[in-house]
GUKELO-496387 format. One line per 8 residues: their letters; for each residue x, y, z of N, C-alpha, C, O. Coordinates in steps of 0.05 Angstrom, whole numbers. Example, Ala and Ser with C-alpha at 12.3 -4.5 7.8 and 13.67 -1.06 7.14 Angstrom:
2
as> 264:-114:156:246:-90:156:264:-66:156:285:-66:169 ~ 257:-45:142:273:-21:143:258:1:157:268:23:161
***
This chain:
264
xxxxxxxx> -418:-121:-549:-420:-107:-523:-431:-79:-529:-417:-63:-541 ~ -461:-71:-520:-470:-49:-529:-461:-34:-505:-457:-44:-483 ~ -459:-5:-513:-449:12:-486:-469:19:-495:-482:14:-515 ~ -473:44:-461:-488:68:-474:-471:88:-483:-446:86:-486 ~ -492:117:-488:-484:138:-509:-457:156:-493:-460:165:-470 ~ -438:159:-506:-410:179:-483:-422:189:-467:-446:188:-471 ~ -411:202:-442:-412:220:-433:-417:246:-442:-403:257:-459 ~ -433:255:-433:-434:287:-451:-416:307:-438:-402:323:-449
xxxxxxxx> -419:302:-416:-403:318:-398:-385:298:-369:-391:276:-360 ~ -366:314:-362:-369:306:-323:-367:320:-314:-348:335:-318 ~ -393:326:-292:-398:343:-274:-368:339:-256:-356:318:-255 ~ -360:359:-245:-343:355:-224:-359:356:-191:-381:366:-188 ~ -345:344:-168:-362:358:-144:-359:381:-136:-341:395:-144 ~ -377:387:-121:-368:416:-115:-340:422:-101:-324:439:-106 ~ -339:398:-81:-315:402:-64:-292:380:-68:-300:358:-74 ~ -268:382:-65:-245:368:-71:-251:340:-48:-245:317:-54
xxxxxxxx> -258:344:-32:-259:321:-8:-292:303:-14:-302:287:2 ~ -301:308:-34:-327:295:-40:-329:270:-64:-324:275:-87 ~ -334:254:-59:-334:239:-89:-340:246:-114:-360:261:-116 ~ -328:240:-139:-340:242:-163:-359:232:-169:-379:241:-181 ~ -352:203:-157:-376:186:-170:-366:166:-149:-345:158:-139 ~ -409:162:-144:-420:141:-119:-426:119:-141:-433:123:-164 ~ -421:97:-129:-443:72:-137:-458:61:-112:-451:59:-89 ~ -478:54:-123:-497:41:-88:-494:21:-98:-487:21:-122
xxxxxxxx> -498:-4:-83:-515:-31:-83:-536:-36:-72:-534:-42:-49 ~ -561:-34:-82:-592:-28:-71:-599:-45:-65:-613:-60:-79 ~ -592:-51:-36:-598:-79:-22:-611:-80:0:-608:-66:20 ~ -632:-103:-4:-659:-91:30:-688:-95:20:-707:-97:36 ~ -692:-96:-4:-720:-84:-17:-739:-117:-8:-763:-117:-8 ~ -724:-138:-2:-743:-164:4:-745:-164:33:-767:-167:44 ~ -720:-160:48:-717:-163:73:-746:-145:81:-765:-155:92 ~ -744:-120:74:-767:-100:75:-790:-101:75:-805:-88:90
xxxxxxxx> -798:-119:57:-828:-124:44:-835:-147:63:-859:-152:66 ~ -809:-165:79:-819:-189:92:-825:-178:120:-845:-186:132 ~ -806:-160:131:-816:-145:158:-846:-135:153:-862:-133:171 ~ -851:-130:132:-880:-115:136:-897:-133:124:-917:-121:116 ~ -897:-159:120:-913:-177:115:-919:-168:87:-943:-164:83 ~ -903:-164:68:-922:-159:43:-907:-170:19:-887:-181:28 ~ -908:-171:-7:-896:-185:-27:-877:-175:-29:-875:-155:-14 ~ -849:-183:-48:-831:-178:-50:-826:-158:-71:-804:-148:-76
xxxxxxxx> -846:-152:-83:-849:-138:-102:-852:-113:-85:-834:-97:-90 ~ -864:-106:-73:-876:-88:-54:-851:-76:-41:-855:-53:-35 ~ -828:-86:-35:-805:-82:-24:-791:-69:-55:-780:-47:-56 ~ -795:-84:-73:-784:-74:-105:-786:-44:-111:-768:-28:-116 ~ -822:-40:-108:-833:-6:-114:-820:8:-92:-808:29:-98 ~ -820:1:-64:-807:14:-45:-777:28:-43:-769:47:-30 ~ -763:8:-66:-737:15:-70:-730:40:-90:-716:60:-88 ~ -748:31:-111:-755:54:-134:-767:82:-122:-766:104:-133
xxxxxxxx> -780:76:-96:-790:108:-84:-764:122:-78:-759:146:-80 ~ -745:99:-70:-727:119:-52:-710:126:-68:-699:146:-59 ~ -700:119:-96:-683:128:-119:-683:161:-117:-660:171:-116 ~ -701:176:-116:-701:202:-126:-693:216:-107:-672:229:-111 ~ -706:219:-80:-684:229:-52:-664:224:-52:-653:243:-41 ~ -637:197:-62:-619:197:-58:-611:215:-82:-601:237:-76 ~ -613:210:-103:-611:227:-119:-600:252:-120:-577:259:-125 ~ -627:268:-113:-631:302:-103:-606:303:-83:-591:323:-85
xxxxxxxx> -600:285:-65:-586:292:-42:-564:301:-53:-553:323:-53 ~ -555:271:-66:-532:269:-78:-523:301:-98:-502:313:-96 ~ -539:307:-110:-536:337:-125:-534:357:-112:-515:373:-116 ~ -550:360:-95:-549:384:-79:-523:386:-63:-514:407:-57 ~ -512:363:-57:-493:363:-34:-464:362:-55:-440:360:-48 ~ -472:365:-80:-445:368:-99:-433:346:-114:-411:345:-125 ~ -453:327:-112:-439:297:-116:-458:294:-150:-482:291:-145 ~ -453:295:-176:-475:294:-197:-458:264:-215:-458:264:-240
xxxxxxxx> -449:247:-203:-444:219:-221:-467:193:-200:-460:188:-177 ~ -474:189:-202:-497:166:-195:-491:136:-210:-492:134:-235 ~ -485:109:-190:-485:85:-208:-495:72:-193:-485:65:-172 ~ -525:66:-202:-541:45:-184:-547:8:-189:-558:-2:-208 ~ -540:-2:-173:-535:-32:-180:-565:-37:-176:-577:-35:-154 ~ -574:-43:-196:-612:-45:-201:-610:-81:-207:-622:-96:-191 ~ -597:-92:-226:-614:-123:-230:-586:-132:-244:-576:-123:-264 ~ -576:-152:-229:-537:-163:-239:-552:-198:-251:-571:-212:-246
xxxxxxxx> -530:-198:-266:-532:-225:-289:-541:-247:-270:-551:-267:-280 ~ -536:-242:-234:-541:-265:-224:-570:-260:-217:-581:-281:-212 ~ -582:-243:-217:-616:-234:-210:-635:-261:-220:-654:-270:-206 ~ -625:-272:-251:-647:-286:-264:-648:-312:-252:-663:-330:-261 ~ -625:-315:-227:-643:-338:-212:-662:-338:-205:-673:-359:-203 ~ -674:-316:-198:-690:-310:-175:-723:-322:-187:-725:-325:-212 ~ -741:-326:-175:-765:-333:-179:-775:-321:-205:-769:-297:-205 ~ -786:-326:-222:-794:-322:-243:-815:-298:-244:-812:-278:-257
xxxxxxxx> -836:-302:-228:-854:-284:-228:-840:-263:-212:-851:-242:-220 ~ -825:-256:-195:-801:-242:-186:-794:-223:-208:-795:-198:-206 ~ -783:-241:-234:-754:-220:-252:-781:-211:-258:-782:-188:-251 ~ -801:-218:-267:-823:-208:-284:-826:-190:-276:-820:-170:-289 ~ -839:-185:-248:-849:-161:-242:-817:-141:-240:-813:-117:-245 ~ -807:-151:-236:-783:-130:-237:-777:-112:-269:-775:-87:-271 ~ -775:-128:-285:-773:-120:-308:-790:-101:-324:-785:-85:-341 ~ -818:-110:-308:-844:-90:-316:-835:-59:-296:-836:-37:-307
xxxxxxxx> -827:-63:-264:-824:-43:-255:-803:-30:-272:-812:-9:-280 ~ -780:-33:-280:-766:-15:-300:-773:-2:-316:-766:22:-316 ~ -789:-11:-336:-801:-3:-364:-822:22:-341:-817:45:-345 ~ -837:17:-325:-850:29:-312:-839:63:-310:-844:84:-321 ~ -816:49:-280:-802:77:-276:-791:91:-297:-791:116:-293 ~ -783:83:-318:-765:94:-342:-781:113:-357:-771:134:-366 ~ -812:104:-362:-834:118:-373:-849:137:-351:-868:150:-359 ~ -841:137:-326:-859:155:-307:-826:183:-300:-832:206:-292
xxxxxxxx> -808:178:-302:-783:189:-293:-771:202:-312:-755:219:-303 ~ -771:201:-338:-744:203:-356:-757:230:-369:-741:236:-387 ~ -772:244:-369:-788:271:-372:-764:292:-359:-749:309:-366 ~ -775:272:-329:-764:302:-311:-733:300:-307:-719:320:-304 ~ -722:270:-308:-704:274:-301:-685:298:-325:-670:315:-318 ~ -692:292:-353:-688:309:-368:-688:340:-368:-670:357:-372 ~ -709:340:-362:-720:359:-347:-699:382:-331:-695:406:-334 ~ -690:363:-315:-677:369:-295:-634:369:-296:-617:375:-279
xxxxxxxx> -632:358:-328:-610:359:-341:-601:341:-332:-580:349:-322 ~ -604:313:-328:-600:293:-323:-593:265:-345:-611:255:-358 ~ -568:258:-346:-563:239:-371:-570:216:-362:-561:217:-339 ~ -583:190:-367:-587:171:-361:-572:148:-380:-572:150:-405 ~ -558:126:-365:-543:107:-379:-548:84:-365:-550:83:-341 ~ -551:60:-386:-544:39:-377:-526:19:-380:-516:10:-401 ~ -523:13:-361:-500:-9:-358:-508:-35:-366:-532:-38:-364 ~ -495:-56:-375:-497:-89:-374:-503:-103:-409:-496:-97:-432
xxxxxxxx> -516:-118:-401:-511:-132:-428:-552:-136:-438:-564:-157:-440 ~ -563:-111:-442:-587:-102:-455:-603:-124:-471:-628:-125:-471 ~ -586:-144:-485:-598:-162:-500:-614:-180:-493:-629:-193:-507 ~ -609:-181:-462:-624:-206:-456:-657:-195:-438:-674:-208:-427 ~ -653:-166:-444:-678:-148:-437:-705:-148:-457:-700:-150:-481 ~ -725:-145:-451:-748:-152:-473:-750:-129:-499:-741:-107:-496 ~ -761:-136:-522:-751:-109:-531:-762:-89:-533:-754:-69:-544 ~ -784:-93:-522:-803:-63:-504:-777:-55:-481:-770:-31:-478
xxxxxxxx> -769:-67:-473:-763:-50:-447:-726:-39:-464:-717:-16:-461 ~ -713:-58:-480:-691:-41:-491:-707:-14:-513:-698:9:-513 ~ -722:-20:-524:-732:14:-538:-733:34:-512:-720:55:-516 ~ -747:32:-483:-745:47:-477:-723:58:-468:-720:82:-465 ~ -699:37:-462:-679:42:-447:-659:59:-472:-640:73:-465 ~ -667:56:-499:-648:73:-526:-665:107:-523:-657:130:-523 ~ -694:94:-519:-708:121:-524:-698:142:-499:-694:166:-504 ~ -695:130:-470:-686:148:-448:-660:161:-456:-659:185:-457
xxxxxxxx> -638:146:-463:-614:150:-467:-615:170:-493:-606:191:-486 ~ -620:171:-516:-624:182:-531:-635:214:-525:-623:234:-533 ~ -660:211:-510:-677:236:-494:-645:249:-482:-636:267:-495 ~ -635:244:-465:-624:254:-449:-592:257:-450:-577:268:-433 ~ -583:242:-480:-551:240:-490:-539:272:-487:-515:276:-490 ~ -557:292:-482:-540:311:-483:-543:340:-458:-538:364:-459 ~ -555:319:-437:-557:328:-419:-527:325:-399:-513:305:-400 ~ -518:353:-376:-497:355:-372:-495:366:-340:-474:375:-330
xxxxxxxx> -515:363:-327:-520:371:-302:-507:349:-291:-486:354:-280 ~ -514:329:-292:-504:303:-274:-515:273:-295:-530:274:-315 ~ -504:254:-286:-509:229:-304:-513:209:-277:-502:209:-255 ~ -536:192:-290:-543:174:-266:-548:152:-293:-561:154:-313 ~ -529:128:-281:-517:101:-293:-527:77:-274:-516:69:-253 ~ -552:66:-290:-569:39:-286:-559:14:-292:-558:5:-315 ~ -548:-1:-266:-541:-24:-285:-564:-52:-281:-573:-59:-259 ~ -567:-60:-300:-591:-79:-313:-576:-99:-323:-559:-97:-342
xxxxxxxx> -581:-120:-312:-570:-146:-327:-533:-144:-327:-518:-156:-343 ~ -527:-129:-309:-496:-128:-301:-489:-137:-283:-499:-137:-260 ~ -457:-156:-299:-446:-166:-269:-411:-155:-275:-402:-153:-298 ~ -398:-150:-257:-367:-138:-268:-347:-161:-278:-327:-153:-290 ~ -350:-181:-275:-335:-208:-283:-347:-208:-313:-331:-220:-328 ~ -365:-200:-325:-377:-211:-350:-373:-186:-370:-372:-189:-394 ~ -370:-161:-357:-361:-141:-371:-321:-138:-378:-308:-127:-396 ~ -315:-149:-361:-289:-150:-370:-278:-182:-382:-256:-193:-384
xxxxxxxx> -295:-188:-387:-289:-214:-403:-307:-204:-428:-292:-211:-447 ~ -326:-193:-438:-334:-178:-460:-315:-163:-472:-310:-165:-496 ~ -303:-145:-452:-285:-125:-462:-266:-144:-480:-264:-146:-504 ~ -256:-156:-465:-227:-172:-469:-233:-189:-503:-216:-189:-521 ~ -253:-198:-504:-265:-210:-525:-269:-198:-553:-267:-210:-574 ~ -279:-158:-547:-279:-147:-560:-265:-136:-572:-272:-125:-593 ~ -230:-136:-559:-210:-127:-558:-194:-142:-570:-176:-134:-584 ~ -202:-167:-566:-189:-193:-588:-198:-190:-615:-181:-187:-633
xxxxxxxx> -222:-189:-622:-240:-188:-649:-233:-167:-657:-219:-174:-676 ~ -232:-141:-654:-218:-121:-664:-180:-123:-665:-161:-108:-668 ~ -184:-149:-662:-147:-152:-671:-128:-132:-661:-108:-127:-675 ~ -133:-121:-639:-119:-111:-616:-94:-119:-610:-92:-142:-618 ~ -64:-108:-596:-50:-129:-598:-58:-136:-564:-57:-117:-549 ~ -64:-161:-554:-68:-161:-523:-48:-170:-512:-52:-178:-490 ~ -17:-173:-522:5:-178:-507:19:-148:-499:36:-144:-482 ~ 6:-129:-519:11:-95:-501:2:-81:-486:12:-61:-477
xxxxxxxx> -30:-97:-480:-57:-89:-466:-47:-66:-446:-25:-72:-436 ~ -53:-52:-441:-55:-35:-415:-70:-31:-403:-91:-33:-416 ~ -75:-21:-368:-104:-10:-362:-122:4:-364:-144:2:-353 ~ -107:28:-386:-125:52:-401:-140:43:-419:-162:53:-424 ~ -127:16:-433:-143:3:-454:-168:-10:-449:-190:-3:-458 ~ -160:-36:-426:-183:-40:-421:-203:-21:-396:-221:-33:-384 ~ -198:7:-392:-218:18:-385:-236:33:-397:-257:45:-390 ~ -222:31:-421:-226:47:-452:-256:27:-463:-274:36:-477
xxxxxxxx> -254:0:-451:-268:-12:-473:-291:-19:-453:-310:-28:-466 ~ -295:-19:-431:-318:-20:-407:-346:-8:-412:-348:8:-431 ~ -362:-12:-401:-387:3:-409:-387:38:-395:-402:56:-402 ~ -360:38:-370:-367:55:-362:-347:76:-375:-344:97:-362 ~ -335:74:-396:-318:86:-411:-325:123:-411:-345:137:-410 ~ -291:130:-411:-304:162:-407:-310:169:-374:-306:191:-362 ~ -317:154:-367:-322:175:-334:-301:158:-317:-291:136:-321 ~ -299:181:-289:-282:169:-273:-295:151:-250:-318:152:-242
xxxxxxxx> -268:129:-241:-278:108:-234:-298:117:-202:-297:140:-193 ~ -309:103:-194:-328:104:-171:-307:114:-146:-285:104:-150 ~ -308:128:-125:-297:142:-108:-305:121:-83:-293:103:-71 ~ -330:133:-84:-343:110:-65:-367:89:-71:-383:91:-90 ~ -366:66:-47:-389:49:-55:-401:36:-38:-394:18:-23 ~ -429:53:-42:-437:46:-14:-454:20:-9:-460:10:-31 ~ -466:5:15:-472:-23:1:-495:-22:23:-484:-28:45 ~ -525:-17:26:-540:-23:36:-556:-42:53:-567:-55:35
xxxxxxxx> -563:-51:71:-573:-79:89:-553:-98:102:-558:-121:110 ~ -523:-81:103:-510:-92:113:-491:-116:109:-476:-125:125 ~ -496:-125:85:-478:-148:73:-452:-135:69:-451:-111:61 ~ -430:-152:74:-398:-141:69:-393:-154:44:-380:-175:47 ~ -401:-147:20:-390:-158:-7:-400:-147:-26:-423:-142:-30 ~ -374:-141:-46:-386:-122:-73:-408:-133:-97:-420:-121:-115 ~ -411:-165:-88:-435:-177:-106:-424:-176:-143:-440:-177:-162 ~ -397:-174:-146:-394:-170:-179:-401:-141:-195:-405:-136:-219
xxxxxxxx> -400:-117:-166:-408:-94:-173:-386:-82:-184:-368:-79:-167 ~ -378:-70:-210:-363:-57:-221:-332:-64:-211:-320:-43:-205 ~ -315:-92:-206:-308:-99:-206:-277:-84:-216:-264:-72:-198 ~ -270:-84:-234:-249:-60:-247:-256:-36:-245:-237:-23:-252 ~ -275:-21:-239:-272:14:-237:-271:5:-205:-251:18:-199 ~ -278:-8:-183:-276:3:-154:-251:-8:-138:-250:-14:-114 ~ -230:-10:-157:-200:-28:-141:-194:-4:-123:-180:-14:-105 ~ -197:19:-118:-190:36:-94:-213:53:-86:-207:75:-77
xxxxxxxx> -243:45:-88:-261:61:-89:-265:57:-51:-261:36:-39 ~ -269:69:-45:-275:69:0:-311:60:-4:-331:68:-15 ~ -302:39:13:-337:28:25:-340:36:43:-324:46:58 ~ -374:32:47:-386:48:66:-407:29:67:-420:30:46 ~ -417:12:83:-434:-7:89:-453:0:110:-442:2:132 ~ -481:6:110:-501:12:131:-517:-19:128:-518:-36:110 ~ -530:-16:157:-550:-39:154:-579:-27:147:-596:-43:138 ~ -586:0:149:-603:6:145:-617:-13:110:-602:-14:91
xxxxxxxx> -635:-19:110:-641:-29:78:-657:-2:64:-666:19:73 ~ -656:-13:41:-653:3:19:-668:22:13:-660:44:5 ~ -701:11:17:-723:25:18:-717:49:33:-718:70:20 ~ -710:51:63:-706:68:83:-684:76:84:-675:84:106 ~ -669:76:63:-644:99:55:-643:115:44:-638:113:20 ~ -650:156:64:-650:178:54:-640:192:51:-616:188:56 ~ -648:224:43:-629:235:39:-609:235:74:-584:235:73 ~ -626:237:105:-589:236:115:-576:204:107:-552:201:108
xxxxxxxx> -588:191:103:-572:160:102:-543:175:78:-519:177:86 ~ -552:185:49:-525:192:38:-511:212:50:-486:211:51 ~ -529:236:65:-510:251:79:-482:236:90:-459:232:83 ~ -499:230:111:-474:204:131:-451:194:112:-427:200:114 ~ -461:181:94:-440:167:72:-415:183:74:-393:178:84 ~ -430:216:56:-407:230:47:-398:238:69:-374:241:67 ~ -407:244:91:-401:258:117:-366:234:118:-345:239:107 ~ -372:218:130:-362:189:130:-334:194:106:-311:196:112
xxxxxxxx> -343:194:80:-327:197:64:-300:223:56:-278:225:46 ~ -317:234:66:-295:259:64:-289:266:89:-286:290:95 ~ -287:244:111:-263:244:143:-241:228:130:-218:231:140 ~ -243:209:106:-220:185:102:-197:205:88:-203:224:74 ~ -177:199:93:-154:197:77:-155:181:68:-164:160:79 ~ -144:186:37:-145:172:3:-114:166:4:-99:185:-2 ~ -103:143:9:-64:143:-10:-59:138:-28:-41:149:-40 ~ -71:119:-38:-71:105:-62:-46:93:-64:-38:92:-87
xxxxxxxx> -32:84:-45:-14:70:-39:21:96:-33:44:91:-25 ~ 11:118:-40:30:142:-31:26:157:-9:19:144:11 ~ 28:179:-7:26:197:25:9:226:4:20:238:-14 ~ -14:230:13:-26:248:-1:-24:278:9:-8:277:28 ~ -30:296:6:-26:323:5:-45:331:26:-60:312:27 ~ -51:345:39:-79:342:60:-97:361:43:-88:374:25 ~ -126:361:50:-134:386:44:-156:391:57:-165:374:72 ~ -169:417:53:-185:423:75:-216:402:76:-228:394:56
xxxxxxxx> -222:397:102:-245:381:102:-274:395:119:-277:395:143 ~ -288:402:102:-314:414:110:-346:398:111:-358:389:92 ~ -356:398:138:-374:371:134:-394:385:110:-399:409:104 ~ -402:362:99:-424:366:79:-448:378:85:-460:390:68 ~ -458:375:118:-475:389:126:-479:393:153:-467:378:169 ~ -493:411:161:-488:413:201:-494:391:206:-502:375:189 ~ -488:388:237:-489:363:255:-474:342:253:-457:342:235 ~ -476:327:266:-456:302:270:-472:284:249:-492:293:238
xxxxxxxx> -462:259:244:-463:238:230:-456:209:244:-433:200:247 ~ -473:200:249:-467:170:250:-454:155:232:-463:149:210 ~ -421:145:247:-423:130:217:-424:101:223:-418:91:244 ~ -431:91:204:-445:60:193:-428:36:185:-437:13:186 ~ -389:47:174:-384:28:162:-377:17:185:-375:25:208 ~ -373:-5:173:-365:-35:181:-355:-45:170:-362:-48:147 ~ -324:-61:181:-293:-68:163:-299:-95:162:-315:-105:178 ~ -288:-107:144:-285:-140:151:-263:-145:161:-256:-168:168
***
């Protein structure tokens, strides 16, 4: 189980009522490409435009942990010439992006199980990570070839082979041994085009993380689409199964907010 490189840092948010750390589910990019009559791939690059506005938003508004659900173990059903072009779009963005995001003090990590990636595209994914292992502004975490059922059966496996005792196991341990080791778990998660289901998304870090489901799809999710989120997110009270402390709640930005979720 390859991780990526520690954490160099964790950014905190700016404000106590804001998440540490978002994960999206980037969902919409076909639905997209079929409203506008065009390939599915076309919906693919569309999704990759909108990466960097959410991004920026997300920073500026105080939020610097980023976990984007990009291509899960179940993706390689999908049409062949499909993963292809997808796989090339990665290697793509990774070589047009990883300058500035640097640049810009940005740690890049990926998530999942790398091996089954070409090995052009894992050099670039060591060379990004490597570029940027010691960057401390914010960390934005790619997961590729991840599914959360397969990472904690890795762990568990790893944990055996290292002759662990697993009749003392605890949950520090196995959060110890995750790919997302070192940072804290996801706050919120937000899930794009409207489907109500986490899809095998980080499965053990989101057991109390608050959803936030828009139908908007993916492509056309900007910076206000995360506004709303956090807007949305920091009205909830958190218990975590206790009675929490109140504290002050300041919208993230003027104006009202629509909000989007939707309960099952």
């Amino acid at each position: 189980m390859q991780r990526p490189p520690a954490p160099a840092a964790i950014p905190l948010p700016a404000r106590p009522d804001l998440p540490r750390h978002v994960g999206i589910i980037m969902d919409g990019n076909g639905r997209w490409a079929r409203q506008r009559h065009l390939p599915r791939v076309a919906g693919h690059r569309a999704g990759v435009r909108a990466i960097r506005p959410v991004m920026e938003a997300c920073h500026q508004a105080g939020v610097h942990i980023l976990t984007l659900y990009a291509f899960s173990t179940e993706n390689w059903q999908r049409p062949r010439g499909e993963v292809t072009a997808l796989m090339r779009l990665f290697g793509e963005t990774i070589d047009r992006e990883v300058g500035e995001l640097h640049d810009n003090g940005v740690q890049i990590r990926v998530l999942g199980d790398r091996s089954a990636l070409s090995e052009s595209l894992q050099r670039k994914v060591a060379q990004a990570e490597a570029l940027t292992a010691g960057d401390t502004a914010a960390i934005l975490n790619v997961a590729i070839n991840y599914g959360g059922r397969r990472e904690i059966v890795d762990a568990i496996r790893e944990l055996a082979a290292s002759r662990a005792d697993l009749s003392s196991l605890d949950e520090p341990a196995i959060s110890d041994a995750l790919y997302t080791r070192g940072l804290p778990d996801p706050d919120l998660i937000v899930r794009t085009a409207g489907e109500l289901r986490i899809s095998n998304f980080l499965l053990w870090q989101a057991a109390y993380a608050e959803l936030y489901v828009t139908d908007t799809l993916w492509p056309d999710f900007g910076e206000k689409a995360i506004h709303d989120a956090l807007v949305d997110y920091s009205s909830r009270e958190r218990k975590f199964g206790a009675i929490p402390e109140p504290i002050e709640r300041i919208p993230v930005h003027a104006g009202s907010a629509q909000r989007a979720i939707r309960q099952e």
